[in-house]
Biopython code that builds the backbone (N, CA, C, O; Angstrom):
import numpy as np
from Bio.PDB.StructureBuilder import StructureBuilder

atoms = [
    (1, "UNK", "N", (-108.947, -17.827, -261.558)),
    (1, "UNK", "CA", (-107.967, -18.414, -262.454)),
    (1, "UNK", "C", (-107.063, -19.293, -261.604)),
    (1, "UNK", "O", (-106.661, -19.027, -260.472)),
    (2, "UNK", "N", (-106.862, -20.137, -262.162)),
    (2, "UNK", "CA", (-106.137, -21.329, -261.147)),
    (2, "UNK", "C", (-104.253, -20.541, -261.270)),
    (2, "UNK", "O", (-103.878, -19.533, -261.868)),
    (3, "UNK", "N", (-103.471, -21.534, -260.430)),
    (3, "UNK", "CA", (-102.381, -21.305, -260.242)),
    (3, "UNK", "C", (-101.490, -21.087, -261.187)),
    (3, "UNK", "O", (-101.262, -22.029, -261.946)),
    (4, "UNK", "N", (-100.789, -19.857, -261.380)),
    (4, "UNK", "CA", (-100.193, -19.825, -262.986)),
    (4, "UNK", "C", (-98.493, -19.454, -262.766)),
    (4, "UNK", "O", (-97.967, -18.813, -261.857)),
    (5, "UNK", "N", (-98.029, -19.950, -263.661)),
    (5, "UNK", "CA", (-96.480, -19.653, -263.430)),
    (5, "UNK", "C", (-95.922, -18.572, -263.898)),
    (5, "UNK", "O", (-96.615, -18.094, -264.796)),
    (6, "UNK", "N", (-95.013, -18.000, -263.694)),
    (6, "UNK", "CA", (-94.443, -16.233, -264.260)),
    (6, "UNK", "C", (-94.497, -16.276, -265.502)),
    (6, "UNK", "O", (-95.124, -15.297, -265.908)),
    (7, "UNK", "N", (-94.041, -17.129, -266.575)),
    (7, "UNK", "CA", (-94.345, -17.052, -267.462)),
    (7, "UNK", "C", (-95.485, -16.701, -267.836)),
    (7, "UNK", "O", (-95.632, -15.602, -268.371)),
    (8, "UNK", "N", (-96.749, -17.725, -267.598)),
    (8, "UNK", "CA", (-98.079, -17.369, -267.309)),
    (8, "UNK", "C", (-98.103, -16.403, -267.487)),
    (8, "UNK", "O", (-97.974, -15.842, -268.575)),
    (9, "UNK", "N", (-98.316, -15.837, -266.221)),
    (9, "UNK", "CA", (-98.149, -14.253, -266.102)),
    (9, "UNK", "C", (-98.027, -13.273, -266.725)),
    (9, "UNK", "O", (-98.960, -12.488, -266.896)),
    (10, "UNK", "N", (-96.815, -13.102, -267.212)),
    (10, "UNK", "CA", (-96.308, -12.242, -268.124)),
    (10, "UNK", "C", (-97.353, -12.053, -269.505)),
    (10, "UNK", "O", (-97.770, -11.000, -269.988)),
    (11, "UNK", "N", (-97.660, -13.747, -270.031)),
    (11, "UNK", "CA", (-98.179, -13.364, -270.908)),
    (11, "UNK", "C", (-99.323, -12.799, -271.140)),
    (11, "UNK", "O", (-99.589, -11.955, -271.996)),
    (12, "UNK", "N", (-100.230, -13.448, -270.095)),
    (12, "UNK", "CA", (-101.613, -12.997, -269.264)),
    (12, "UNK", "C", (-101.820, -11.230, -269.560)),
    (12, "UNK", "O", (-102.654, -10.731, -270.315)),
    (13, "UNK", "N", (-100.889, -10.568, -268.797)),
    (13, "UNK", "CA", (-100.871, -9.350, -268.637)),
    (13, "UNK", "C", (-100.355, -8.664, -269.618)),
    (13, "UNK", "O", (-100.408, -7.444, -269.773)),
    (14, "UNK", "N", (-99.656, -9.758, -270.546)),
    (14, "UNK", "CA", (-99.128, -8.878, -271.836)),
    (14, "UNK", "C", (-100.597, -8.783, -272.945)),
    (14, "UNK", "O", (-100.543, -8.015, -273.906)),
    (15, "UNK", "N", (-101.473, -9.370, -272.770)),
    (15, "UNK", "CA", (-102.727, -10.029, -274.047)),
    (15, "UNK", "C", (-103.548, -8.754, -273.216)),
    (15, "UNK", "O", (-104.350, -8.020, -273.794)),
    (16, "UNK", "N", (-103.177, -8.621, -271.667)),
    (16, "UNK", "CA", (-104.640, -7.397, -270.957)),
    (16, "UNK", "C", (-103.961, -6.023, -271.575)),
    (16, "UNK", "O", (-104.476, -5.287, -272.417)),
    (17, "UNK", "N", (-102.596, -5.857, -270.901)),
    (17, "UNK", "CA", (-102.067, -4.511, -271.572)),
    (17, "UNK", "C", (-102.330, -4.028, -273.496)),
    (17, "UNK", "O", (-102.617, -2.901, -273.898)),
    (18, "UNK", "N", (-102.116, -5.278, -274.361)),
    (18, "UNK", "CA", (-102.428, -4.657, -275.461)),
    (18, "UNK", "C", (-103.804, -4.532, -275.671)),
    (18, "UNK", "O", (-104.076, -3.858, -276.664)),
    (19, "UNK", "N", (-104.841, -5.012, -274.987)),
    (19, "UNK", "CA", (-106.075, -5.331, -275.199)),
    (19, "UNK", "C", (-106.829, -3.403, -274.615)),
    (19, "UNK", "O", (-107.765, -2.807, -275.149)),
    (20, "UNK", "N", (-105.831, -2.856, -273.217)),
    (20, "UNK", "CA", (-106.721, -1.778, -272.981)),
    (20, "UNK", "C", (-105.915, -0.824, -273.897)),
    (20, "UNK", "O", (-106.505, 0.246, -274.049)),
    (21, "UNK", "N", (-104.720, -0.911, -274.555)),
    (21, "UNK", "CA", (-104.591, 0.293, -274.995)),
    (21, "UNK", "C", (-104.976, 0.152, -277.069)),
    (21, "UNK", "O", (-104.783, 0.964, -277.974)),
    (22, "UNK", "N", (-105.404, -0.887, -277.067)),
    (22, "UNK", "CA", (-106.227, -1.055, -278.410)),
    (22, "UNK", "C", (-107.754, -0.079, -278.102)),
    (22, "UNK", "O", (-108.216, 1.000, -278.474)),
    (23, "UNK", "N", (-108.176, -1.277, -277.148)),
    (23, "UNK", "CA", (-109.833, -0.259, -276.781)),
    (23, "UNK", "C", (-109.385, 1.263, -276.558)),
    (23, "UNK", "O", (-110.384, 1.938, -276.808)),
    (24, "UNK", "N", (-108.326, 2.094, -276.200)),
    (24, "UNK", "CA", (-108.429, 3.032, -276.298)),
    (24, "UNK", "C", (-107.454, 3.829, -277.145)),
    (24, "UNK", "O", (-106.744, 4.799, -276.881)),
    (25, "UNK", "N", (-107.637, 3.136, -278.208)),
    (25, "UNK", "CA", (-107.412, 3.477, -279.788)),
    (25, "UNK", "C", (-106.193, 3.869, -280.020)),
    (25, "UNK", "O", (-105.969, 3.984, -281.225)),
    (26, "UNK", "N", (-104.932, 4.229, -279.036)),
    (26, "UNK", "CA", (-103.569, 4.259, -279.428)),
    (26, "UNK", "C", (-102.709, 3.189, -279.869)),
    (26, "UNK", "O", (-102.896, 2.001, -279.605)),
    (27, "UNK", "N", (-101.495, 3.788, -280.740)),
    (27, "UNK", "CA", (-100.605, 2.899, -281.361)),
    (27, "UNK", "C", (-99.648, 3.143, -279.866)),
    (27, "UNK", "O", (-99.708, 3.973, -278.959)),
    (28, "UNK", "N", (-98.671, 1.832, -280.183)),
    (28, "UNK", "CA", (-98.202, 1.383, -278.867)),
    (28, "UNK", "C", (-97.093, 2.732, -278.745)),
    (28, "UNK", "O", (-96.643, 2.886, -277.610)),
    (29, "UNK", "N", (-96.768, 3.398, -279.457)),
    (29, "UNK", "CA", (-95.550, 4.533, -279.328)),
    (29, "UNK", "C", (-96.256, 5.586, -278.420)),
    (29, "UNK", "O", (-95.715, 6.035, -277.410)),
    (30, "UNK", "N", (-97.614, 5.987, -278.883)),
    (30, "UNK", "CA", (-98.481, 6.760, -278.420)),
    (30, "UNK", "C", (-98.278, 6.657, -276.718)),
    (30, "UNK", "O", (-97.713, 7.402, -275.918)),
    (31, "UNK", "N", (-99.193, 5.061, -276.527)),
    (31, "UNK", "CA", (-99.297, 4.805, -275.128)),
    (31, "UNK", "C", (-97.823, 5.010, -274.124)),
    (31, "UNK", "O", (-97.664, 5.397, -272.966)),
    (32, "UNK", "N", (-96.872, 4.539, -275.208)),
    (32, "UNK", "CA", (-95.264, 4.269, -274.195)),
    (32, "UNK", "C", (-94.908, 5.920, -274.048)),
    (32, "UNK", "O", (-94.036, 6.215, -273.231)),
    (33, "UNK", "N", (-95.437, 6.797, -274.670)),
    (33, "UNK", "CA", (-95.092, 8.440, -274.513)),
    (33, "UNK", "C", (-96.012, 9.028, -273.415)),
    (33, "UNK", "O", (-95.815, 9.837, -272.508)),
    (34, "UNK", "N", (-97.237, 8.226, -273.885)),
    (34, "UNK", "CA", (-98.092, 9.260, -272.682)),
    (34, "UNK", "C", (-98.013, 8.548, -271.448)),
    (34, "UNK", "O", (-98.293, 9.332, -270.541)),
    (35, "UNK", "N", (-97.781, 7.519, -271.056)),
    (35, "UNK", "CA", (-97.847, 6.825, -270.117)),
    (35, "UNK", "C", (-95.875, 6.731, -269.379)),
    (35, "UNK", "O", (-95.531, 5.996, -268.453)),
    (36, "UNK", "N", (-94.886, 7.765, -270.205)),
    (36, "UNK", "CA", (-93.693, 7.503, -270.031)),
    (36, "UNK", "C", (-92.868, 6.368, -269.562)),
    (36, "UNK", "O", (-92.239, 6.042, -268.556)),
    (37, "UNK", "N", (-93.146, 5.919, -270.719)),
    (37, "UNK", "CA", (-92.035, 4.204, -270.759)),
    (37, "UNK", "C", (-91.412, 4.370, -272.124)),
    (37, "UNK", "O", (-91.773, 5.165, -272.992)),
    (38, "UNK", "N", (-90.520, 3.588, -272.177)),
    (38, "UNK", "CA", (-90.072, 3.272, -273.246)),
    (38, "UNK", "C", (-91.432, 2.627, -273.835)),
    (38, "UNK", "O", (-92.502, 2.166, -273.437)),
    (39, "UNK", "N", (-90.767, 2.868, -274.957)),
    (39, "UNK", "CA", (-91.949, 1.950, -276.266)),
    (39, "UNK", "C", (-91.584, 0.101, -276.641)),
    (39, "UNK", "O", (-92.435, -0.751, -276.895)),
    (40, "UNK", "N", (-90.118, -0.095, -276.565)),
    (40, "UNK", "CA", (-89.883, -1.406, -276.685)),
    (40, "UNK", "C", (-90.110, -2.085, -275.600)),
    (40, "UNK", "O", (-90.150, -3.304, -275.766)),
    (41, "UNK", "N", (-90.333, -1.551, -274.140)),
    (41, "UNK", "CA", (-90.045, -2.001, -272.993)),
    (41, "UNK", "C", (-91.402, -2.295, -273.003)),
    (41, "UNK", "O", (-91.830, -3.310, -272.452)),
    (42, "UNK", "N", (-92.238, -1.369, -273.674)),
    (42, "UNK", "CA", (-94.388, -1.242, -273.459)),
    (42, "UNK", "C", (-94.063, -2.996, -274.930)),
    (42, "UNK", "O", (-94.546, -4.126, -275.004)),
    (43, "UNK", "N", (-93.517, -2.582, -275.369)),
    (43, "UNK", "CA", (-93.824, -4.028, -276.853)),
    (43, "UNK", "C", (-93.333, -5.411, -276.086)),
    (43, "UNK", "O", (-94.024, -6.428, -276.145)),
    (44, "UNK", "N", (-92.325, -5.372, -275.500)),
    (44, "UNK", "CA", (-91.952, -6.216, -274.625)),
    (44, "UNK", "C", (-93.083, -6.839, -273.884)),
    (44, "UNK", "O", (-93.267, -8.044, -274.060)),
    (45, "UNK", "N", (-93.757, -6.273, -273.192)),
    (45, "UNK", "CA", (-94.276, -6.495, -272.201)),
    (45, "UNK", "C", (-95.751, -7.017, -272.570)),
    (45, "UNK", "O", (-96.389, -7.876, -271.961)),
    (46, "UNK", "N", (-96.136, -6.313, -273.686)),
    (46, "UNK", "CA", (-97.483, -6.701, -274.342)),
    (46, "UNK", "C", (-96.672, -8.092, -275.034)),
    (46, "UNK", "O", (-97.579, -8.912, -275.174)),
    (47, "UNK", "N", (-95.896, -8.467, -275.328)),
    (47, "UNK", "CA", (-95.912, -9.984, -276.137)),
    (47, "UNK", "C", (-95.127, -10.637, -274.945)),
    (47, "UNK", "O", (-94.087, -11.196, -275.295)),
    (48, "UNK", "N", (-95.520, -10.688, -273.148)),
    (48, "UNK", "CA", (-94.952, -11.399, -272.589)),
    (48, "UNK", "C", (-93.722, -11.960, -272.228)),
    (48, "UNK", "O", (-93.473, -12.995, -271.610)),
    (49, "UNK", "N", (-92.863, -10.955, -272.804)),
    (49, "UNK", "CA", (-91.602, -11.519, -272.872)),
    (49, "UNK", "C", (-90.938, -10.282, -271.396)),
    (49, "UNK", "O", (-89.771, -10.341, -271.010)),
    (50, "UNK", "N", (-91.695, -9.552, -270.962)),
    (50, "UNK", "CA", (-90.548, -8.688, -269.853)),
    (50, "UNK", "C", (-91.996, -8.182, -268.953)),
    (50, "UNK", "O", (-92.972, -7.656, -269.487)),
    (51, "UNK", "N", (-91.861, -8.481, -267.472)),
    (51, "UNK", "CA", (-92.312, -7.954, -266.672)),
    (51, "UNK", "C", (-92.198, -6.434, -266.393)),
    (51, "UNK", "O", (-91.148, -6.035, -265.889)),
    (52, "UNK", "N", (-93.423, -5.338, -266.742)),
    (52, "UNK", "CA", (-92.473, -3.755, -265.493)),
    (52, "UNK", "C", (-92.585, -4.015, -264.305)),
    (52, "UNK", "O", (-92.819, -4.984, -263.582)),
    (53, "UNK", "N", (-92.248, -2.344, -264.197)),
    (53, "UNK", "CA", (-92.038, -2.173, -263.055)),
    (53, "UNK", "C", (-93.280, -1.538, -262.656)),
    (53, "UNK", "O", (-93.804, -0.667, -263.350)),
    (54, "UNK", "N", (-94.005, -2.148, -261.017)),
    (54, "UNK", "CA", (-94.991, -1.694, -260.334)),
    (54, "UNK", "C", (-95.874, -0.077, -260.754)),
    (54, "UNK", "O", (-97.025, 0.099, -261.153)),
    (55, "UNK", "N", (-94.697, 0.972, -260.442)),
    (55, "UNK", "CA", (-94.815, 2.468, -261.205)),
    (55, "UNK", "C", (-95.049, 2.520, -263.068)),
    (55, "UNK", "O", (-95.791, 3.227, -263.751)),
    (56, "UNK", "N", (-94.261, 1.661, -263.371)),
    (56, "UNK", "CA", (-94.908, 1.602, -265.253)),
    (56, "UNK", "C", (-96.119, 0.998, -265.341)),
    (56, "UNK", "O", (-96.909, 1.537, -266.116)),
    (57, "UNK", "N", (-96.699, -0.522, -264.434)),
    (57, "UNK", "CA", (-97.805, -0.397, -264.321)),
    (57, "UNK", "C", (-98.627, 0.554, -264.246)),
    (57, "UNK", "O", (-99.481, 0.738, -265.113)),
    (58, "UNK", "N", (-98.476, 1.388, -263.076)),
    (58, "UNK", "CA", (-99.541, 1.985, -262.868)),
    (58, "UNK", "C", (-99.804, 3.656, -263.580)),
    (58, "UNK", "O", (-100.660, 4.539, -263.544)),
    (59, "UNK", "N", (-98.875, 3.474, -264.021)),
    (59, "UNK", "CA", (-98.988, 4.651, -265.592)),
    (59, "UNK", "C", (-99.437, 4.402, -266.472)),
    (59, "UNK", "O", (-99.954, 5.279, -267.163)),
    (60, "UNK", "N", (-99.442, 3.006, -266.867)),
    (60, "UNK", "CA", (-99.984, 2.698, -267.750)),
    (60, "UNK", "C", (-101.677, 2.433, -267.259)),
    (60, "UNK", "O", (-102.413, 3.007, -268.061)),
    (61, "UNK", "N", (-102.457, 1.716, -266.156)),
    (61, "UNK", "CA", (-103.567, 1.657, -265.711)),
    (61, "UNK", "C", (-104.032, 3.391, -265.874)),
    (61, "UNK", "O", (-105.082, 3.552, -266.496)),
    (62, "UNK", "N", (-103.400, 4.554, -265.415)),
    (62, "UNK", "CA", (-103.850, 5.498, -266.075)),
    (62, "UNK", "C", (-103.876, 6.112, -267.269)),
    (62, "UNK", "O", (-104.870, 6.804, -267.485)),
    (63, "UNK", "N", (-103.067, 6.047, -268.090)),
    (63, "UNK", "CA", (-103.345, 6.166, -268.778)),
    (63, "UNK", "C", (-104.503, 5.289, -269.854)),
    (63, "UNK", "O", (-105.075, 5.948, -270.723)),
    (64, "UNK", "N", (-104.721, 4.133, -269.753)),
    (64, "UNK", "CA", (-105.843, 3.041, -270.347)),
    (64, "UNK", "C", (-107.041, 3.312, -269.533)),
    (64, "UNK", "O", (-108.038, 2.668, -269.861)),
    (65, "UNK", "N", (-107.195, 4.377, -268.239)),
    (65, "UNK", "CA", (-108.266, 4.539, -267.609)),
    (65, "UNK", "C", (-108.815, 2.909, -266.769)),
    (65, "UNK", "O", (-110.029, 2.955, -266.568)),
    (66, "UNK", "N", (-108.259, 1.752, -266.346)),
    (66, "UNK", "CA", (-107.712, 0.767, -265.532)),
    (66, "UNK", "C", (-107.285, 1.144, -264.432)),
    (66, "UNK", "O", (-106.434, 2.016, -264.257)),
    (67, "UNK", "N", (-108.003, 0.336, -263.376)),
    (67, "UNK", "CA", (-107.589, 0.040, -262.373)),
    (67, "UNK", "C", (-106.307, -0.774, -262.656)),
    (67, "UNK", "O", (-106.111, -1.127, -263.819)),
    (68, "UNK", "N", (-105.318, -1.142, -261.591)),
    (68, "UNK", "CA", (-103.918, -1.941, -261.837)),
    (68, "UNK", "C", (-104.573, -3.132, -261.777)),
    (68, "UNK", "O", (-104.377, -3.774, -262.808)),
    (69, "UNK", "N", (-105.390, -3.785, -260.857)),
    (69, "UNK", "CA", (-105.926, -5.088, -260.414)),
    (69, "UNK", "C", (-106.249, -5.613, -261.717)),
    (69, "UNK", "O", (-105.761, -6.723, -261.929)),
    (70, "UNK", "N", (-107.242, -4.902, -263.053)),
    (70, "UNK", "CA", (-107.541, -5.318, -264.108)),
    (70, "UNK", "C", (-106.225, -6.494, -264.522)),
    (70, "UNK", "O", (-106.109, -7.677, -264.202)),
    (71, "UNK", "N", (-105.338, -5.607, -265.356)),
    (71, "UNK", "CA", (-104.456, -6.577, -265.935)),
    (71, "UNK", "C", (-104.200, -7.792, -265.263)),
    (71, "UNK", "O", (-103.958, -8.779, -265.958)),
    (72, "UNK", "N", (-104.213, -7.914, -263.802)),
    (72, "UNK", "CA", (-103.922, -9.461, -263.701)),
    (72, "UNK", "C", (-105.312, -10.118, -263.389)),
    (72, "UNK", "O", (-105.399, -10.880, -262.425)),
    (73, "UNK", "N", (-106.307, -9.869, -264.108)),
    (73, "UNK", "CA", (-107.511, -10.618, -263.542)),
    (73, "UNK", "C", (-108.525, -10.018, -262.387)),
    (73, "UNK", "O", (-109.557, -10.579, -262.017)),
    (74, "UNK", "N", (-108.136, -9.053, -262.008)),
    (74, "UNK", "CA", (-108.899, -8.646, -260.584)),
    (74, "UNK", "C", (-108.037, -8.296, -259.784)),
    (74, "UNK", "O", (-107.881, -7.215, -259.216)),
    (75, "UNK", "N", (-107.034, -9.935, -259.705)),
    (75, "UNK", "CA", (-106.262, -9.602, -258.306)),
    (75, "UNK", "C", (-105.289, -8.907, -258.084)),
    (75, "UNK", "O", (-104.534, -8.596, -259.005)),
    (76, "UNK", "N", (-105.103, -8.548, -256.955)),
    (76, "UNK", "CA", (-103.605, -7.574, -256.788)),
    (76, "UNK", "C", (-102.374, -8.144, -257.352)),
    (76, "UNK", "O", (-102.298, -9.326, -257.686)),
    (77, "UNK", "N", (-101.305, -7.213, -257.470)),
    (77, "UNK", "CA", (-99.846, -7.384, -258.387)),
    (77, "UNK", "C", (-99.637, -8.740, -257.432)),
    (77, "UNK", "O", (-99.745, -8.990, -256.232)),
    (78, "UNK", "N", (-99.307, -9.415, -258.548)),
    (78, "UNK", "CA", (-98.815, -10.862, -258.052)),
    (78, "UNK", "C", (-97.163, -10.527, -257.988)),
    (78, "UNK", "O", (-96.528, -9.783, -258.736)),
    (79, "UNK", "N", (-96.583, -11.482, -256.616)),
    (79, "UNK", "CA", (-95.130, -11.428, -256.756)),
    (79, "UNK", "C", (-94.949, -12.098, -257.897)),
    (79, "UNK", "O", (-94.198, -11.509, -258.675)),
    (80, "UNK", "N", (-95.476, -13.379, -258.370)),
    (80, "UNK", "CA", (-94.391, -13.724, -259.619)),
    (80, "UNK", "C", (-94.026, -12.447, -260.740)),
    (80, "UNK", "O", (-92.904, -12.320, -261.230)),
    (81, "UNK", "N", (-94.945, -11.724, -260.982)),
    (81, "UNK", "CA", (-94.893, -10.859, -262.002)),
    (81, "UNK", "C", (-93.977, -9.847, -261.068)),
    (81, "UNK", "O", (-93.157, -9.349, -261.840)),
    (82, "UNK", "N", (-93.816, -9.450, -260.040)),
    (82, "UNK", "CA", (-92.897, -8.545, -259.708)),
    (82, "UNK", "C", (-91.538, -8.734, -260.261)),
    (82, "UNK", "O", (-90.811, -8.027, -260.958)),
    (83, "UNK", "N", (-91.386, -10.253, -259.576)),
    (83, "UNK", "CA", (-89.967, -11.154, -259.289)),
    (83, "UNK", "C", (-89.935, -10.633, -261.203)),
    (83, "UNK", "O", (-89.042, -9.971, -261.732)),
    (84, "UNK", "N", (-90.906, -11.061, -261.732)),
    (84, "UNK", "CA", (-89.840, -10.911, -263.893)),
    (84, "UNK", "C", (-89.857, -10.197, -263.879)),
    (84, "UNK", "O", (-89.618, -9.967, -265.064)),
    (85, "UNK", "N", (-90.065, -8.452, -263.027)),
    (85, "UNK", "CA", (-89.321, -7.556, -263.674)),
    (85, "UNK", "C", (-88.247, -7.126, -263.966)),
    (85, "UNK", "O", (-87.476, -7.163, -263.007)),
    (86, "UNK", "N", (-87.841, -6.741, -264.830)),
    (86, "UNK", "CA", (-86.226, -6.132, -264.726)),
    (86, "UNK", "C", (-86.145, -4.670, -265.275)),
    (86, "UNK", "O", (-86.822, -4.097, -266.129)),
    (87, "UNK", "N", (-85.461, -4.399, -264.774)),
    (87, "UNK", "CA", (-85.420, -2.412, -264.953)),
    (87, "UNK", "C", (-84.184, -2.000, -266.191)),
    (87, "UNK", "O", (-83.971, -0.823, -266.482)),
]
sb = StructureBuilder()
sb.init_structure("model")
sb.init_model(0)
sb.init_chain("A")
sb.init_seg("    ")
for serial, (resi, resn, name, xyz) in enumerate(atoms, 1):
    if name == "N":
        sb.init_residue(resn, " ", resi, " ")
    sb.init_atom(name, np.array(xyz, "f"), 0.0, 1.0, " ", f" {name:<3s}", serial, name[0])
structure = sb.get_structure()
C-alpha cells in the first residue's frame, strides 16, 4: 500500500477492525466488553475518527483471533496511527 496519511490510517484500520469483529459475529458492545474498551472509544475507532491505544489494539487482535499486523495491512503499528491516539 503506498504512502498514507493518519487520517488514512485511522480509517484503514477502522473498515479492518469492524470487518474482524463482524466475521466474528459480535455486536460492537459485545467486542468493547470482551476485549475491555469502552464501546464508544471501539465505535470511534471503527468509523476512523480516534486512534487506540497499542494495548486496546492488541485486545482487540485477541479477541477477533488477529494478529495486530492484520489491521494495518500486514505491517507493523505504524507511528502515524500511534501519534492519533489519544487516551
Amino acid at each position: 500500500m503506498g504512502k498514507r496519511t493518519a487520517s488514512d490510517l485511522l480509517k484503514f484500520v477502522g473498515e479492518r477492525l469492524m470487518s474482524a469483529r463482524v466475521q466474528c459475529g459480535l455486536a460492537l458492545e459485545e467486542a468493547a466488553e470482551e476485549a475491555g474498551i469502552d464501546d464508544e472509544r471501539l465505535a470511534a475507532a471503527e468509523a476512523g475518527t480516534l486512534g487506540l491505544q497499542e494495548d486496546e489494539l492488541e485486545d482487540l487482535a485477541e479477541t477477533y483471533s488477529q494478529p495486530l499486523e492484520w489491521f494495518f495491512g500486514g505491517e507493523s503499528t505504524p507511528l502515524p496511527y500511534l501519534l492519533g491516539a489519544s487516551t
